[in-house]
VOPALUM-765923 format. One line per field, with one value per residue (C-alpha): residue in three letters; chain; x, y, z. Coordinates in Angstrom, 2 decimals, decimal comma, padded with zeros to 5 digits. Each point is the difference from the previous one (the first is absolute). Layout:
// residues N
residu	c(Ala | ...);
chaine	c(A | ...);
c1	c(X | ...);
c2	c(Y | ...);
c3	c(Z | ...);
END
This chain:
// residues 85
residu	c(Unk | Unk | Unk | Unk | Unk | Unk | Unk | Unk | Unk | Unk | Unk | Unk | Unk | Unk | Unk | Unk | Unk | Unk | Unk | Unk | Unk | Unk | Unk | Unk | Unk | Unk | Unk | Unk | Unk | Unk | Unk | Unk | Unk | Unk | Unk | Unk | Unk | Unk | Unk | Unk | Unk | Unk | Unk | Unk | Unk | Unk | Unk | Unk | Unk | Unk | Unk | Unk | Unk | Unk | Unk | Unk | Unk | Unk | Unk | Unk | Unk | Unk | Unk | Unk | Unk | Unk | Unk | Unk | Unk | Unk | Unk | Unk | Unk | Unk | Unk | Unk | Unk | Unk | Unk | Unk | Unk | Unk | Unk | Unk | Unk);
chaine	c(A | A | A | A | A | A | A | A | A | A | A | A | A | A | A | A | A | A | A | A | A | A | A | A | A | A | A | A | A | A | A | A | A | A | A | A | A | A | A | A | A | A | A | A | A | A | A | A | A | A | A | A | A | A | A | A | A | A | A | A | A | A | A | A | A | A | A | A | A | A | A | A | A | A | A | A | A | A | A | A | A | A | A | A | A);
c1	c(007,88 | -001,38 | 002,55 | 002,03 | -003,35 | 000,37 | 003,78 | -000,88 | -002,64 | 002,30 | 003,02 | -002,56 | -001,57 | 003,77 | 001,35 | -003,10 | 000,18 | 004,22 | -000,59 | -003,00 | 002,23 | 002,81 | -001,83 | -001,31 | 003,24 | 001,65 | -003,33 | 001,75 | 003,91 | 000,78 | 000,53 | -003,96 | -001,06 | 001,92 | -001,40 | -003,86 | 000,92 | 001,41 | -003,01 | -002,35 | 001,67 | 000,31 | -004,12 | -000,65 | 001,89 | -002,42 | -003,18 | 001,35 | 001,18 | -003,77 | -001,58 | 001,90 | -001,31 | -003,65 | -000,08 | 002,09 | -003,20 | -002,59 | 001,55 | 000,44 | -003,70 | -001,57 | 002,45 | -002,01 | -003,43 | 001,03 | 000,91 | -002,72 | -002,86 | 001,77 | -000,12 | -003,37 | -001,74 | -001,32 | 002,20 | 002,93 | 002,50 | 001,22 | -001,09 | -002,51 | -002,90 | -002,58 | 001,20 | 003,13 | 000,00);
c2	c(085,35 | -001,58 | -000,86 | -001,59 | -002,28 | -000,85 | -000,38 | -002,22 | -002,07 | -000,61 | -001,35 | -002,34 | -001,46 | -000,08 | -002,35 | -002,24 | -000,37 | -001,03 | -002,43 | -001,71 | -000,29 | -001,01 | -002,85 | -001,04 | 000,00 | -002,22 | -002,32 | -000,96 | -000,54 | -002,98 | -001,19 | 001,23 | -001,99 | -002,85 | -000,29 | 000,55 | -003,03 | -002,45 | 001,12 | -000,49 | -003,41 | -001,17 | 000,94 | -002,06 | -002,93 | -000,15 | 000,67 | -003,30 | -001,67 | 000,58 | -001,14 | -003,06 | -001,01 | 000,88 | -002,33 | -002,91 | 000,79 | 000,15 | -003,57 | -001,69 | 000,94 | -001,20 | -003,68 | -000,68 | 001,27 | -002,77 | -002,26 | 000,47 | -000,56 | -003,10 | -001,62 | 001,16 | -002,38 | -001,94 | -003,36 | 001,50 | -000,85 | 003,03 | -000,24 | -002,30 | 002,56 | -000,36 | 003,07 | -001,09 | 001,06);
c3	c(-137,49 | -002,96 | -001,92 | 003,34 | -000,02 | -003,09 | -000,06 | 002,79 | -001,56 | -002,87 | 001,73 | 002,19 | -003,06 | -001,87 | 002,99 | 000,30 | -003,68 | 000,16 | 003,01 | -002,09 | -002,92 | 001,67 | 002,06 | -003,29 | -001,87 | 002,69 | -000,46 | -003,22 | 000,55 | -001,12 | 003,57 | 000,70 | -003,11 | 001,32 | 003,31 | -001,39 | -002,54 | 002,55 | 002,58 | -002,78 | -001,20 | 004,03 | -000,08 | -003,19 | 001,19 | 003,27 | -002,08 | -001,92 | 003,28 | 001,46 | -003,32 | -000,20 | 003,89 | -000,70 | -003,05 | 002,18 | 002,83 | -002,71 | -001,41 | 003,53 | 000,56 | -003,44 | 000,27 | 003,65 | -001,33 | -003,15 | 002,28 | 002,96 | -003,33 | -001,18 | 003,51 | 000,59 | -002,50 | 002,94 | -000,48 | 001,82 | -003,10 | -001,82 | -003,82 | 000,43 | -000,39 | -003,08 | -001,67 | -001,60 | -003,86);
END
């Protein structure tokens, strides 16, 4: 009885070790690796995309608080305030 437990055991472990190395060996087959590069070059491309539209927001938001100070002088004419260098 033992050894059939033990037989048993072994062959159990033996499969769930092939399946784990075969599911990682097809992780890197060149048509694996070529999926995970164009995924992770699509992902880079919006990280860039998303960048590029905060910095256009940030810009658009500094050019009216520029513009909003220089009409605020108090004469109503844009660069007509006493700070000018």
């Amino acid at each position: 009885m033992r050894r059939l437990f033990w037989a048993a055991l072994g062959a159990t472990a033996g499969i769930l070790i092939v399946r784990k190395l075969t599911s990682t060996a097809r992780g890197f087959t060149p048509a694996a690796l070529s999926e995970q590069l164009s995924q992770s070059i699509a992902g880079l491309g919006d990280s860039i995309r998303d960048f590029a539209d905060d910095i256009r927001a940030a810009m658009a938001e500094r050019e009216e608080e520029l513009m909003a100070a220089l009409a605020d002088d108090g004469t109503g004419r844009p660069g007509a305030g006493g700070n000018s260098r």
